[in-house]
DSSP file (Angstrom, degrees, kcal/mol; ACC not computed):
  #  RESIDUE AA STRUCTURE BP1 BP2  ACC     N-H-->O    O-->H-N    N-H-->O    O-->H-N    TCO  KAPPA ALPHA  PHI   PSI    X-CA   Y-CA   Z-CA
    1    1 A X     >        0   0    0      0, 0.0     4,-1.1     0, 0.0     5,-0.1   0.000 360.0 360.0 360.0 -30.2  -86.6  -41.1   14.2
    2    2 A X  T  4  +     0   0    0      2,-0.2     0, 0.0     1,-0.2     0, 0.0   0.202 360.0  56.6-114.9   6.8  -90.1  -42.1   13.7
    3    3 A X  T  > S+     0   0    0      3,-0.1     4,-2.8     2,-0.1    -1,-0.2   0.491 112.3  46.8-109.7 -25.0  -89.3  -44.1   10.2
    4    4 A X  H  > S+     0   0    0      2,-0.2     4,-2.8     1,-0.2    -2,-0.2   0.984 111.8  47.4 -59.9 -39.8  -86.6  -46.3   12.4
    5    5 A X  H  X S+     0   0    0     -4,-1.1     4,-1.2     2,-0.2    -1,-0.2   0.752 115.6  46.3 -70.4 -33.9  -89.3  -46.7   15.2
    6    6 A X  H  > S+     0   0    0      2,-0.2     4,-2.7     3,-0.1     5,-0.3   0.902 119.2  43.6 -79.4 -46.2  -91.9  -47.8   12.0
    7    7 A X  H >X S+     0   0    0     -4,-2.8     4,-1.9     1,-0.3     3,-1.1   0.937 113.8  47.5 -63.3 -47.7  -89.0  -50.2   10.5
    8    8 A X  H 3< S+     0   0    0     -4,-2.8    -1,-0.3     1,-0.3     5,-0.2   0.870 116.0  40.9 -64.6 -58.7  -88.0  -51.6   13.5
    9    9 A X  H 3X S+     0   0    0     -4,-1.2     4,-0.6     1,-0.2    -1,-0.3   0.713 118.0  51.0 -80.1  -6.1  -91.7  -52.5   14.7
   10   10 A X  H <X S+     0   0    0     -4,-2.7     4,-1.7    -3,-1.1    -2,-0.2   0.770 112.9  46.9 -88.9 -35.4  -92.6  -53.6   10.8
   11   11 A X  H  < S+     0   0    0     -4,-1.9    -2,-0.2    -5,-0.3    -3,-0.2   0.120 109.0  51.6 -94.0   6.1  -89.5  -55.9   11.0
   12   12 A X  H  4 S+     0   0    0     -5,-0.2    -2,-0.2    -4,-0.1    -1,-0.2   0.609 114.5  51.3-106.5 -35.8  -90.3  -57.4   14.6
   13   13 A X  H >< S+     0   0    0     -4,-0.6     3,-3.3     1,-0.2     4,-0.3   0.938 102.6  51.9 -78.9 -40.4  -93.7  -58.2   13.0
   14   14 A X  G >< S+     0   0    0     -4,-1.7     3,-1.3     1,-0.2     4,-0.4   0.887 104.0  60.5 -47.8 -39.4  -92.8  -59.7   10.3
   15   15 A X  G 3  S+     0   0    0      1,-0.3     4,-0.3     2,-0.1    -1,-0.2   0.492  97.3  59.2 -64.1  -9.9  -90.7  -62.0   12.3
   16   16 A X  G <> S+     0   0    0     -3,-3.3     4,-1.3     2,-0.1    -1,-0.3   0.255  82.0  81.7-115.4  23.7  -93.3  -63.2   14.0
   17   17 A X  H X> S+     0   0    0     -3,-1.3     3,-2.5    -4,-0.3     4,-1.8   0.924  94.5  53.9 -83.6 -81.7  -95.7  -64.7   10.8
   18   18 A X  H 3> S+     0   0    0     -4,-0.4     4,-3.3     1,-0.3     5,-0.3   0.701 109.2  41.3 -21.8 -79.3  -93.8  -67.8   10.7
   19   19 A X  H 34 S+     0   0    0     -4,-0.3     4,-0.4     1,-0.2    -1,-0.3   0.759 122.2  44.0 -57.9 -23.9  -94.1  -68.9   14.4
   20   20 A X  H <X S+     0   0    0     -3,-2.5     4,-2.3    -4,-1.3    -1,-0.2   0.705 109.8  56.2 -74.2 -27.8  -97.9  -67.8   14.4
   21   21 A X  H  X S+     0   0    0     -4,-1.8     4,-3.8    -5,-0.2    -2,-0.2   0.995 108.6  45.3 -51.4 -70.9  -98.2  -69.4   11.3
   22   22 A X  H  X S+     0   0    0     -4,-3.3     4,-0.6     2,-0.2    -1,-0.2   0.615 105.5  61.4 -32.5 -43.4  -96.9  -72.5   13.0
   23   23 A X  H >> S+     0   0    0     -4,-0.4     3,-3.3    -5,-0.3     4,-2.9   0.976 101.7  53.2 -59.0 -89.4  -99.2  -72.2   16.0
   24   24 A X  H >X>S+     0   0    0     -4,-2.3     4,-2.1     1,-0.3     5,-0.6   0.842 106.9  50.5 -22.5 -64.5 -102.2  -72.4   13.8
   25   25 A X  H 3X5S+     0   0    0     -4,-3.8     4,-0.8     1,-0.2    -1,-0.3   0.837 109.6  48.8 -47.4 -31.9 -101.0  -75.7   12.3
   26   26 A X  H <X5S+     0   0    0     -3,-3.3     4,-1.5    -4,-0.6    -1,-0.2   0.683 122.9  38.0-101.8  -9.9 -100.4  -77.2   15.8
   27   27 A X  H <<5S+     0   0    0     -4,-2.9    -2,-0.2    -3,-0.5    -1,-0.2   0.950 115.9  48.8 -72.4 -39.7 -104.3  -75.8   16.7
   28   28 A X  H >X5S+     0   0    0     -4,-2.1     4,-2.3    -5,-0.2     3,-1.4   0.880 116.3  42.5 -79.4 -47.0 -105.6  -76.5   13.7
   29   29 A X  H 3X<S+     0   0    0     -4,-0.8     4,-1.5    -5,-0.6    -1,-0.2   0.968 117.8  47.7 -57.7 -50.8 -103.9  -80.3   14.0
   30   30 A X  H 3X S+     0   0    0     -4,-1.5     4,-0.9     2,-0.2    -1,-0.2   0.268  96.3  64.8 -72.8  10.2 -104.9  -80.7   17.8
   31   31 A X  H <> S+     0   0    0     -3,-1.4     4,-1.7     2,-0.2    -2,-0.2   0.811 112.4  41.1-106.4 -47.6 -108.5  -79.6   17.5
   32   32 A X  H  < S+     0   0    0     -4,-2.3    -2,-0.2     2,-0.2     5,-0.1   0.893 117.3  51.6 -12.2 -65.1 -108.7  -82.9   15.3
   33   33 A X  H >X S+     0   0    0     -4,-1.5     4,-0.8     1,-0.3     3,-0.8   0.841 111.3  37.1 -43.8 -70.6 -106.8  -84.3   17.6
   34   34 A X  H 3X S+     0   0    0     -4,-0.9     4,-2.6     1,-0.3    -1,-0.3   0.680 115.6  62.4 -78.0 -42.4 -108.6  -83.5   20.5
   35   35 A X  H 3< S+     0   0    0     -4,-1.7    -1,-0.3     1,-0.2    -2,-0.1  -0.387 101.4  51.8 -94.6  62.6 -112.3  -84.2   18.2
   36   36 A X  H <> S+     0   0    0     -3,-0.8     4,-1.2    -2,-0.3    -2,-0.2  -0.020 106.2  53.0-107.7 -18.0 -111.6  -87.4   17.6
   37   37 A X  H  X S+     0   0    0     -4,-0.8     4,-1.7     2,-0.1    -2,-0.2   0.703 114.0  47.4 -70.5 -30.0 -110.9  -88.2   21.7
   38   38 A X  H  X S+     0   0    0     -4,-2.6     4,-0.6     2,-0.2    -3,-0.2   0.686 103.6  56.1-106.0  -5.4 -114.0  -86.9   22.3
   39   39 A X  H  > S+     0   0    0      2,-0.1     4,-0.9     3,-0.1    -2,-0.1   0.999 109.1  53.0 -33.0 -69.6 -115.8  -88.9   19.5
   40   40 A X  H  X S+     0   0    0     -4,-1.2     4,-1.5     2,-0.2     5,-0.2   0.719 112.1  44.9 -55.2 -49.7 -114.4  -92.1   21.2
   41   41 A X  H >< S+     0   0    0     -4,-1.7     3,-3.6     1,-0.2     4,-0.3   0.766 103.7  56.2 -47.5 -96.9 -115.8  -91.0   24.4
   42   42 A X  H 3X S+     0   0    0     -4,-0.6     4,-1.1     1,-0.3    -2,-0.2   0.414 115.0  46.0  18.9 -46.9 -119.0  -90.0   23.4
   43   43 A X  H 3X S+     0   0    0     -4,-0.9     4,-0.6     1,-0.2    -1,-0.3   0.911 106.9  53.3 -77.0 -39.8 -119.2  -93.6   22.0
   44   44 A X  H <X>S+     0   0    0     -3,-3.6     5,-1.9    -4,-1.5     4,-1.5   0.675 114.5  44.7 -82.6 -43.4 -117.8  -95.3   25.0
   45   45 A X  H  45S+     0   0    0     -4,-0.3    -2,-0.2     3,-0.2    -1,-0.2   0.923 108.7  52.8 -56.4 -50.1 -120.8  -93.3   27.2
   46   46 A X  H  <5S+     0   0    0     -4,-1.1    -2,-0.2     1,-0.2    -1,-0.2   0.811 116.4  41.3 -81.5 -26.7 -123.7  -94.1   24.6
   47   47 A X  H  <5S-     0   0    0     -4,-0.6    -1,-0.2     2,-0.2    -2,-0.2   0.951 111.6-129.4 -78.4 -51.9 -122.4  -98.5   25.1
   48   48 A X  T  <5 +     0   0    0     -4,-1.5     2,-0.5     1,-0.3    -3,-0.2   0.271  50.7 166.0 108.5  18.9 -122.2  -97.2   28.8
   49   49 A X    > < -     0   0    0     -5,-1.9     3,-2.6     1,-0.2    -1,-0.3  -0.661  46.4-123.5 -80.1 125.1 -118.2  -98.9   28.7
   50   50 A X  T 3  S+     0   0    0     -2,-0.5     3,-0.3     1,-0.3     7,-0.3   0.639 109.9  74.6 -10.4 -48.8 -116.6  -97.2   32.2
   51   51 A X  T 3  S+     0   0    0      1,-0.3    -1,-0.3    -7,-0.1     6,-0.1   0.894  88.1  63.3 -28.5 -43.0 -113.8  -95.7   29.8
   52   52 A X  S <  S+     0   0    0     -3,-2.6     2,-1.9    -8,-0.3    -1,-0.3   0.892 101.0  47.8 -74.4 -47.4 -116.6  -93.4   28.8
   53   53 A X    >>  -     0   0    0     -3,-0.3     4,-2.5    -4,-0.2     3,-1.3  -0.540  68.9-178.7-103.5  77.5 -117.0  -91.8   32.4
   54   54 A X  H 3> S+     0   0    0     -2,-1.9     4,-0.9     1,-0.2     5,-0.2   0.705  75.2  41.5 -78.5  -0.2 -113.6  -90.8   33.5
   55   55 A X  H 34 S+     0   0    0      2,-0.2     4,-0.3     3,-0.1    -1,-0.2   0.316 110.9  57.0-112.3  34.0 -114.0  -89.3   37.1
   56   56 A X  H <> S+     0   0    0     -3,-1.3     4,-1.6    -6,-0.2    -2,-0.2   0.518 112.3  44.5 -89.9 -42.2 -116.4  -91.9   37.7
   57   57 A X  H  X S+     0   0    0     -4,-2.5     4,-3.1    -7,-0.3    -2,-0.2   0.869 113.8  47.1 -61.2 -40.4 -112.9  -94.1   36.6
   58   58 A X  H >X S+     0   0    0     -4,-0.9     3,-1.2     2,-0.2     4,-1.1   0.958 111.3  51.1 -79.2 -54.7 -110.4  -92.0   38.8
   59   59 A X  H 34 S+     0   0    0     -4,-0.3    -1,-0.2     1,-0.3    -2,-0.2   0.947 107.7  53.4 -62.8 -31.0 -112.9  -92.2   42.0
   60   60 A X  H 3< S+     0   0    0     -4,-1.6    -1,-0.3     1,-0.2     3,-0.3   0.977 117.6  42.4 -41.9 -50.0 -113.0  -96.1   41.4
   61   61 A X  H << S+     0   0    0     -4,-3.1     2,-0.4    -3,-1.2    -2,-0.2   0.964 132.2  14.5 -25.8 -82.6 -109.2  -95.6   41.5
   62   62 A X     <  +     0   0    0     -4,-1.1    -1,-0.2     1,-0.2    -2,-0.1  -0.946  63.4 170.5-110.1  91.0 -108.8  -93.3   44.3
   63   63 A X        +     0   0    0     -2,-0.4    -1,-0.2    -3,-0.3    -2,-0.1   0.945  67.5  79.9 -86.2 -32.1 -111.9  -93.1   46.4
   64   64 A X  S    S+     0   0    0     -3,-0.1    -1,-0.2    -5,-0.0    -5,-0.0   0.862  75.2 102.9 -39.7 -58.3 -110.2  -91.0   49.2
   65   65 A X        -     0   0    0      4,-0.1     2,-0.1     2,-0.1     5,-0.0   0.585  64.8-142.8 -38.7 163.1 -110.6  -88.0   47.0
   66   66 A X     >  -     0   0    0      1,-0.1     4,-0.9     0, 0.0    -1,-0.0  -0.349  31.5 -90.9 -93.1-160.6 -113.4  -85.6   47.7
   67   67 A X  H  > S+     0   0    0      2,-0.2     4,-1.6     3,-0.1     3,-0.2   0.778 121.2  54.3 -84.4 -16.4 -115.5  -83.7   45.4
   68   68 A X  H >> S+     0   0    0      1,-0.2     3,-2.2     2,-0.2     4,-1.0   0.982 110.7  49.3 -68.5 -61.5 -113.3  -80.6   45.2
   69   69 A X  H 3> S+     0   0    0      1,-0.3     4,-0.5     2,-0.2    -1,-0.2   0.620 110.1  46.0 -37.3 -27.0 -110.6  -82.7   44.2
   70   70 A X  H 3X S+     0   0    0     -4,-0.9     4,-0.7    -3,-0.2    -1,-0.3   0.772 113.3  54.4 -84.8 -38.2 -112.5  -84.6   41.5
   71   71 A X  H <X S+     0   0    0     -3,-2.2     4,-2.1    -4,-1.6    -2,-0.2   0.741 107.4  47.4 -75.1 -42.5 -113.8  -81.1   40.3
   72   72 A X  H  X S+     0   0    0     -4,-1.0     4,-0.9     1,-0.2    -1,-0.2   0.422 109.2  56.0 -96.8  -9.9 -110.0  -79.6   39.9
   73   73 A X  H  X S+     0   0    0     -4,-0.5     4,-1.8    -5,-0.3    -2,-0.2   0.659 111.4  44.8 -77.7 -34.8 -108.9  -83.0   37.9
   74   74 A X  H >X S+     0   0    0     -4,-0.7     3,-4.1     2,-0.2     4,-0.9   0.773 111.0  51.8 -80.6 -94.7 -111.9  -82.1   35.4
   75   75 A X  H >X S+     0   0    0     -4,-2.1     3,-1.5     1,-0.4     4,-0.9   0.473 117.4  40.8   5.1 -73.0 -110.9  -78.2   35.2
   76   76 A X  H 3< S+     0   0    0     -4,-0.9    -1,-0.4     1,-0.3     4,-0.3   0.544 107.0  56.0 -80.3 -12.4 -107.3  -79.4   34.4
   77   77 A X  H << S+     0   0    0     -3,-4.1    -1,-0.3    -4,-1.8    -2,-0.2   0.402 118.4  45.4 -85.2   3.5 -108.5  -82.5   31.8
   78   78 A X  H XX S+     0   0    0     -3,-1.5     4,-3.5    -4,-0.9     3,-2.9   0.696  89.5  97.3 -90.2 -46.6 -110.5  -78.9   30.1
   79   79 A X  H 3X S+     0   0    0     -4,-0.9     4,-1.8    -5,-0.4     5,-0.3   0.725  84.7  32.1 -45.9 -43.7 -107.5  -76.8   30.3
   80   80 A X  H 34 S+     0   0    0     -4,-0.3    -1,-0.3     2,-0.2    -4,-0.1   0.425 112.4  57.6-124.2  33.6 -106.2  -76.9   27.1
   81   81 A X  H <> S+     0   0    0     -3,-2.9     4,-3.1     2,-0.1    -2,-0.2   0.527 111.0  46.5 -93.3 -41.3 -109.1  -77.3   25.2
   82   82 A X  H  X S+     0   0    0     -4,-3.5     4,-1.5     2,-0.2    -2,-0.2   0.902 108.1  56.3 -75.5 -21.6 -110.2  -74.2   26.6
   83   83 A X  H  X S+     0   0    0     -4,-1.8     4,-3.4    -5,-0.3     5,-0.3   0.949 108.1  55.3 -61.1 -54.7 -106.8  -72.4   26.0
   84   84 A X  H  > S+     0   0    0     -5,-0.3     4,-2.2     1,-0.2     5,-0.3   0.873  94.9  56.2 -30.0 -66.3 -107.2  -73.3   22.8
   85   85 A X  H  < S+     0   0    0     -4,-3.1     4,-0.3     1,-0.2    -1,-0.2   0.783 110.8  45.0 -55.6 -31.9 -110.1  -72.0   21.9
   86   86 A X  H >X S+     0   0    0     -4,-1.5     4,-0.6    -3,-0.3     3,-0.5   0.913 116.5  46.7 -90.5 -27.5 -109.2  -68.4   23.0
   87   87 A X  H 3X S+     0   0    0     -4,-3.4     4,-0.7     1,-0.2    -2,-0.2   0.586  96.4  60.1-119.0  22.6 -106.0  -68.5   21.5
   88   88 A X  H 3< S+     0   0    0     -4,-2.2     4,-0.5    -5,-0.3    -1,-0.2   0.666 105.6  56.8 -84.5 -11.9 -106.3  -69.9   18.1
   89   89 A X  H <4 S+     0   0    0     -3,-0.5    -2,-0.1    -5,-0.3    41,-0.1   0.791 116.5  39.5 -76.9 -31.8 -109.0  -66.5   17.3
   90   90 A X  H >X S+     0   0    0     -4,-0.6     4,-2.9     2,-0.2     3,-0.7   0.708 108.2  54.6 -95.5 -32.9 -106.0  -64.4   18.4
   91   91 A X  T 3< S+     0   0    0     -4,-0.7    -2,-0.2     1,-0.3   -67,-0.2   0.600 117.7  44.5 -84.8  -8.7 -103.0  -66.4   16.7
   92   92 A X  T 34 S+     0   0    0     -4,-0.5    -1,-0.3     3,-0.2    -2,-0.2   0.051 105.2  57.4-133.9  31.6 -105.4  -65.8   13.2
   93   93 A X  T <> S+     0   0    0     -3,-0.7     4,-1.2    36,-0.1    -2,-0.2   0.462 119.4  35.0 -74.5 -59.4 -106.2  -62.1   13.9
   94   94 A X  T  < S+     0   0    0     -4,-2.9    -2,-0.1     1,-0.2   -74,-0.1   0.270 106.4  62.1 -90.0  48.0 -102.4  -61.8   13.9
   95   95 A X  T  > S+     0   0    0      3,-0.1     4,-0.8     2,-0.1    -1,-0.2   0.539 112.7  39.2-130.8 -42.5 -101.8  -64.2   11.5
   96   96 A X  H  > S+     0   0    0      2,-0.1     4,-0.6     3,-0.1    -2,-0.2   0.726 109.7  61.1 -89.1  -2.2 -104.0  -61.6    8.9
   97   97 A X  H  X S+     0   0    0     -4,-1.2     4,-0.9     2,-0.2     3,-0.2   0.892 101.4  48.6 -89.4 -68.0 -102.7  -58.5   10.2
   98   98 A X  H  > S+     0   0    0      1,-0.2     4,-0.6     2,-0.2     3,-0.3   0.859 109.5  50.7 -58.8 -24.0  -98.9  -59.1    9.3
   99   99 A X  H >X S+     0   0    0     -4,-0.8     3,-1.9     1,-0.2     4,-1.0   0.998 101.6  64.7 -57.6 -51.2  -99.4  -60.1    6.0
  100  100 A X  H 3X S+     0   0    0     -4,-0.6     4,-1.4     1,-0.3     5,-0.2   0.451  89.3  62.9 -51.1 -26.3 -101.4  -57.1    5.4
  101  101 A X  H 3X S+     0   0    0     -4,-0.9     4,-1.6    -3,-0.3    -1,-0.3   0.916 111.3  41.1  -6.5 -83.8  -98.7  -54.7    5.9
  102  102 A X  H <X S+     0   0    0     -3,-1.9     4,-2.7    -4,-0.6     3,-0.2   0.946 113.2  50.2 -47.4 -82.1  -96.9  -56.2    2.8
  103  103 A X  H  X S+     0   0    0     -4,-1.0     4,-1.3     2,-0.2    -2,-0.2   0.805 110.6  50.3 -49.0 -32.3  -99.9  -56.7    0.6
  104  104 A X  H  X S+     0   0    0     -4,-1.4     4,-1.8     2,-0.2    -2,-0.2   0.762 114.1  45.2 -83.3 -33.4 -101.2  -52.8    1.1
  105  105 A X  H  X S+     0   0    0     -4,-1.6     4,-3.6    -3,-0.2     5,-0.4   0.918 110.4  51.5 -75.9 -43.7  -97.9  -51.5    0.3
  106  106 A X  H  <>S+     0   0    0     -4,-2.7     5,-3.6     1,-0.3     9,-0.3   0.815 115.1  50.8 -73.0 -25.3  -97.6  -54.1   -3.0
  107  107 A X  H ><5S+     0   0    0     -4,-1.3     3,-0.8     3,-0.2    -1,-0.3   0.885 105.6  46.5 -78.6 -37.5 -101.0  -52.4   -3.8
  108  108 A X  H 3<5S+     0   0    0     -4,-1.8    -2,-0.2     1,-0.2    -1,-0.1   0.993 117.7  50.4 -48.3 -48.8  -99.7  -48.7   -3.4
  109  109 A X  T 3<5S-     0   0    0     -4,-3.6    -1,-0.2     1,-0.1    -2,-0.2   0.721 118.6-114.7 -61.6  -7.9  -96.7  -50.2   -5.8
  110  110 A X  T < 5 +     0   0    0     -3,-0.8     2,-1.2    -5,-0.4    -3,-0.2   0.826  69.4 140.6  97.0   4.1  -99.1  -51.7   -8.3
  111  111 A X     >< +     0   0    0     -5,-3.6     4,-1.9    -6,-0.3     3,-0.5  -0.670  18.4 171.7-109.9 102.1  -98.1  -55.5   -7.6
  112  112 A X  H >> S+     0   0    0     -2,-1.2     3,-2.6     2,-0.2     4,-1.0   0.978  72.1  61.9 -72.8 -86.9 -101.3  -56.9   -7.8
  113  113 A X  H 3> S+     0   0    0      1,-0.3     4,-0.9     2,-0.3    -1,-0.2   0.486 107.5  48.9  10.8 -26.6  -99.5  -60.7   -7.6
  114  114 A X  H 3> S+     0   0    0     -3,-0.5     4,-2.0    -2,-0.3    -1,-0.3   0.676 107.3  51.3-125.5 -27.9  -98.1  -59.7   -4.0
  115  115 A X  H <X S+     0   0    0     -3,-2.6     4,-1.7    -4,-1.9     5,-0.3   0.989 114.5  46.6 -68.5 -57.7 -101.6  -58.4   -2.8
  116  116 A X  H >X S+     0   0    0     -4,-1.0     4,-1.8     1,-0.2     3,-0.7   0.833 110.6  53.1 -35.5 -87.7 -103.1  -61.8   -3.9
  117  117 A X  H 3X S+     0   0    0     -4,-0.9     4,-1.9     1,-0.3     3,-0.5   0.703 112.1  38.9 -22.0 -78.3 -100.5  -63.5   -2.4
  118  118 A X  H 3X S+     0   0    0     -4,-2.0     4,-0.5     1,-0.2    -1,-0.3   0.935 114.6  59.2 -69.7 -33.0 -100.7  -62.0    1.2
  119  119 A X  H <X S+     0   0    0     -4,-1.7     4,-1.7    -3,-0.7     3,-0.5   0.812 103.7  47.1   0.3 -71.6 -104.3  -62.0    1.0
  120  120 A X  H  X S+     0   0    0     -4,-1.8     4,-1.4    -3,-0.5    -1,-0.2   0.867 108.8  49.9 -53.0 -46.5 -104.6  -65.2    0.5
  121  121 A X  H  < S+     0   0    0     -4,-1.9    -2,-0.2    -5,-0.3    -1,-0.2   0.504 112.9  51.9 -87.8  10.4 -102.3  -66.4    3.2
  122  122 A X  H >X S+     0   0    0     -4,-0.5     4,-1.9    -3,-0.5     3,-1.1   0.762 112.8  40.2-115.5 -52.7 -104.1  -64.1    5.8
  123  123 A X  H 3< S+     0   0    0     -4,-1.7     4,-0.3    -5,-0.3    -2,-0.2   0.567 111.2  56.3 -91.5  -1.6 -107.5  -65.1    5.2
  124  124 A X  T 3< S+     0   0    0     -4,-1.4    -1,-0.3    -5,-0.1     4,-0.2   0.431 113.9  47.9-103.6   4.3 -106.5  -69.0    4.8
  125  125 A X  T X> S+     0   0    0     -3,-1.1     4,-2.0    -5,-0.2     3,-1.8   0.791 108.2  49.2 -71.5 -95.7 -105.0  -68.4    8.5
  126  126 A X  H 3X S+     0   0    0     -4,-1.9     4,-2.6     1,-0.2     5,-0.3   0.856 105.4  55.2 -69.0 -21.8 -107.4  -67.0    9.8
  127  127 A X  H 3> S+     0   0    0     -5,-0.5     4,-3.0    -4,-0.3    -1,-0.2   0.965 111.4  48.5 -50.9 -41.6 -110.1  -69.7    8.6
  128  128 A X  H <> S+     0   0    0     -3,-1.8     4,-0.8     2,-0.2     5,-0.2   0.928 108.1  51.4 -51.5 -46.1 -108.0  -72.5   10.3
  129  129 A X  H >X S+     0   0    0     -4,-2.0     4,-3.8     2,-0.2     3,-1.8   0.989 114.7  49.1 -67.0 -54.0 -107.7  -70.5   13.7
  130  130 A X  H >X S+     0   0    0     -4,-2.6     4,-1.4     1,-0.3     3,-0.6   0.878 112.0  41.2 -52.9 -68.2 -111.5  -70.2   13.3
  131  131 A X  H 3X S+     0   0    0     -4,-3.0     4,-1.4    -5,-0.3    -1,-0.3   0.600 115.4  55.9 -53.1 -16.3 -112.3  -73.9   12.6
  132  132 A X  H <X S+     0   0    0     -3,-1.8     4,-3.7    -4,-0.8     5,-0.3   0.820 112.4  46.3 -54.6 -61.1 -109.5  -74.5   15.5
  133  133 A X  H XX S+     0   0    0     -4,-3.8     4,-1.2    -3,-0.6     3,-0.6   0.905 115.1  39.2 -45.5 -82.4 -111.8  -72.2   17.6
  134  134 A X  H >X S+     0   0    0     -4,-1.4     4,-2.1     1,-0.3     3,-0.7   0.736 112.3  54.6 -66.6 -49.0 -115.1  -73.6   17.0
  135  135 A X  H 3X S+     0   0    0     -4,-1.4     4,-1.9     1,-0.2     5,-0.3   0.953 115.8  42.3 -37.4 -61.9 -114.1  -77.4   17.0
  136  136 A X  H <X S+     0   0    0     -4,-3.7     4,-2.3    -3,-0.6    -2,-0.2   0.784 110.0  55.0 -69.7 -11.4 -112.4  -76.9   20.7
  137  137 A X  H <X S+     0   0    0     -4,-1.2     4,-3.9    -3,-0.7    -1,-0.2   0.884 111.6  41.6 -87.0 -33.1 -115.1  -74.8   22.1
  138  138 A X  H  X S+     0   0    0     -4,-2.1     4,-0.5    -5,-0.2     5,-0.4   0.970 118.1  48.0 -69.0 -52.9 -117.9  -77.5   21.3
  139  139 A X  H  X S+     0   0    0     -4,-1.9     4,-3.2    -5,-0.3     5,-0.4   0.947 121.6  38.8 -46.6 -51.0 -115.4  -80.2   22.5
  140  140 A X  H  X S+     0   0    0     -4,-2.3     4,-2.6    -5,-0.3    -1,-0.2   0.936 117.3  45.9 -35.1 -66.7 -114.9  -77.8   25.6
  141  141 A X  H >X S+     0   0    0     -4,-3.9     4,-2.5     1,-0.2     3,-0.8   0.878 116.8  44.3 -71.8 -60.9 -118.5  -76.8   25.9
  142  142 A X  H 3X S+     0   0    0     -4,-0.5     4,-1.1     1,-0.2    -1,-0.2   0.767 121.8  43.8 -31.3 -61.8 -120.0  -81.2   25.5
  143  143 A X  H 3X S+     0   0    0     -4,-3.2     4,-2.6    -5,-0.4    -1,-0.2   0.752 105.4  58.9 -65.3 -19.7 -117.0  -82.3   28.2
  144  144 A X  H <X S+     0   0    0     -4,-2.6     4,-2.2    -3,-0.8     3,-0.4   0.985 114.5  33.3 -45.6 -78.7 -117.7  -79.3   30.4
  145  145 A X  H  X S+     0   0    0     -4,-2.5     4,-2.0     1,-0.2     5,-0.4   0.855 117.5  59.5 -67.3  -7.6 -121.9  -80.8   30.9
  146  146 A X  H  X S+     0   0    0     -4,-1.1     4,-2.2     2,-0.1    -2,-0.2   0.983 110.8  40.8 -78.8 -35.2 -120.2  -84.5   30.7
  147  147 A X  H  X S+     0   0    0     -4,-2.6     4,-3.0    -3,-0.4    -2,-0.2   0.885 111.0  53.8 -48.7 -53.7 -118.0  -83.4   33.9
  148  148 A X  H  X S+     0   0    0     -4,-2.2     4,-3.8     1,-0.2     5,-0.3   0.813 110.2  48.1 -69.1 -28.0 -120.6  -81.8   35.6
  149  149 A X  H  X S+     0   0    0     -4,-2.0     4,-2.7     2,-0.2    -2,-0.2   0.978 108.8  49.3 -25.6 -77.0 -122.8  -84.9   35.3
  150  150 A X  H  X S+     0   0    0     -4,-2.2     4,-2.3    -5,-0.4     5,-0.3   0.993 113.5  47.5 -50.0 -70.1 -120.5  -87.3   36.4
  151  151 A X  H >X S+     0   0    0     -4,-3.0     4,-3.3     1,-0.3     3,-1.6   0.946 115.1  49.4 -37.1 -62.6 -119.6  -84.9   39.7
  152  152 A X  H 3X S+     0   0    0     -4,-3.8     4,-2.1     1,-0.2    -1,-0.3   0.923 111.1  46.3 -60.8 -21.1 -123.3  -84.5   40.2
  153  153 A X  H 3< S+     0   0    0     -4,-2.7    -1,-0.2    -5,-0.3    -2,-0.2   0.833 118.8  43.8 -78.3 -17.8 -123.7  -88.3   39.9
  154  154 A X  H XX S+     0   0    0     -4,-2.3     4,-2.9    -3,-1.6     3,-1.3   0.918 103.9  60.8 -59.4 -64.5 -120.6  -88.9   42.5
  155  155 A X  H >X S+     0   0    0     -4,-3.3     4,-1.7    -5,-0.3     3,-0.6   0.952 108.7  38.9 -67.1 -36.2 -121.6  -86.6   44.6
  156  156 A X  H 3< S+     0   0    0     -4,-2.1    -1,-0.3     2,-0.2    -2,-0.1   0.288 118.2  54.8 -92.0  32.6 -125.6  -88.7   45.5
  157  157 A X  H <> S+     0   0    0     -3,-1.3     4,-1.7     3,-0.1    -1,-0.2   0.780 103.9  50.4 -53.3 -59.8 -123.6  -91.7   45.4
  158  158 A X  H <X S+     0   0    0     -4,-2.9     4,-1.2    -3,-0.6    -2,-0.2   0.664 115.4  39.2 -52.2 -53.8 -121.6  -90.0   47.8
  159  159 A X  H  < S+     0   0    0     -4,-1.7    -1,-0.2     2,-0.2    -3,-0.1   0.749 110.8  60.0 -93.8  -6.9 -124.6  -89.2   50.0
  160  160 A X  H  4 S+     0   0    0      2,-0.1    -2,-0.2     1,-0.1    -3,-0.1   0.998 107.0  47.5 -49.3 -66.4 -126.4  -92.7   49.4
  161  161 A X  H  <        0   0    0     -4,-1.7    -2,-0.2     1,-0.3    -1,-0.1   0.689 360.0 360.0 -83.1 -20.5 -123.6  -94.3   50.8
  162  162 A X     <        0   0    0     -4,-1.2    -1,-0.3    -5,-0.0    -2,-0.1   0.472 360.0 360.0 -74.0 360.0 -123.5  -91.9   54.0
């Protein structure tokens, strides 16, 4: 009973390297992504070009909003930078754990070739999810004080003009 219960849970994990695997590539690819949007700003602030300061842009837009509203548009232009960052750390924890399975048995067997092999593909995982990580959390952490700026600069606009 308890060697079905081991195959069964060895052969669900296994099933899942691929699609974590996958996950990493689309973190690894959008933390680029995602540091090369926030170059552009960065550049577009330091000229002073309006682009640069986007809820300075939306309340030009929309002025009705308030500040809460302006607060809960920044939160959600964060959201999946910050999602990111916690779960590319976790998609290449388990992204070295299922190989390892595989490679610790191919070592009990002697196949030295098949321990390299998952080895490899667990510790080049989880280096991506990490460089995933650390690229979205500075992008996070930079748009994060650029938000809070901007709000604080809104808001004694906001009481200049009152």
């Amino acid at each position: 009973m308890l060697a079905t219960v081991d195959g069964a849970m060895y052969g669900a994990s296994q099933l899942f390297l691929l699609p974590v695997l996958l996950g990493i590539a689309a973190l690894f690819a959008y933390a680029f992504f995602a540091l090369g949007a926030c170059v552009v700003q960065a550049l577009q602030r330091r000229r002073g070009q309006p682009a640069g300061f986007e809820l300075h842009q939306v309340r030009a837009q929309q002025p009705h909003l308030d500040a809460a509203a302006l607060e809960l548009m920044a939160l959600r232009r964060l959201e999946l930078v910050r999602v990111s960052t916690r779960v590319a750390p976790m998609l290449g924890l388990v992204a070295t754990m299922i190989p390892m399975g595989p490679a610790l048995k191919a070592l009990a067997d002697g196949q030295l070739e098949a321990v390299s092999q998952g080895l490899t593909m667990a510790f080049s995982a989880v280096i991506l999810a990490l460089i995933a990580a650390a690229i979205t959390y500075t992008i996070a952490q930079v748009r994060r004080r650029w938000y809070a700026t901007e709000l604080l600069a809104l808001a004694a606009a906001g009481e200049g003009r009152a």
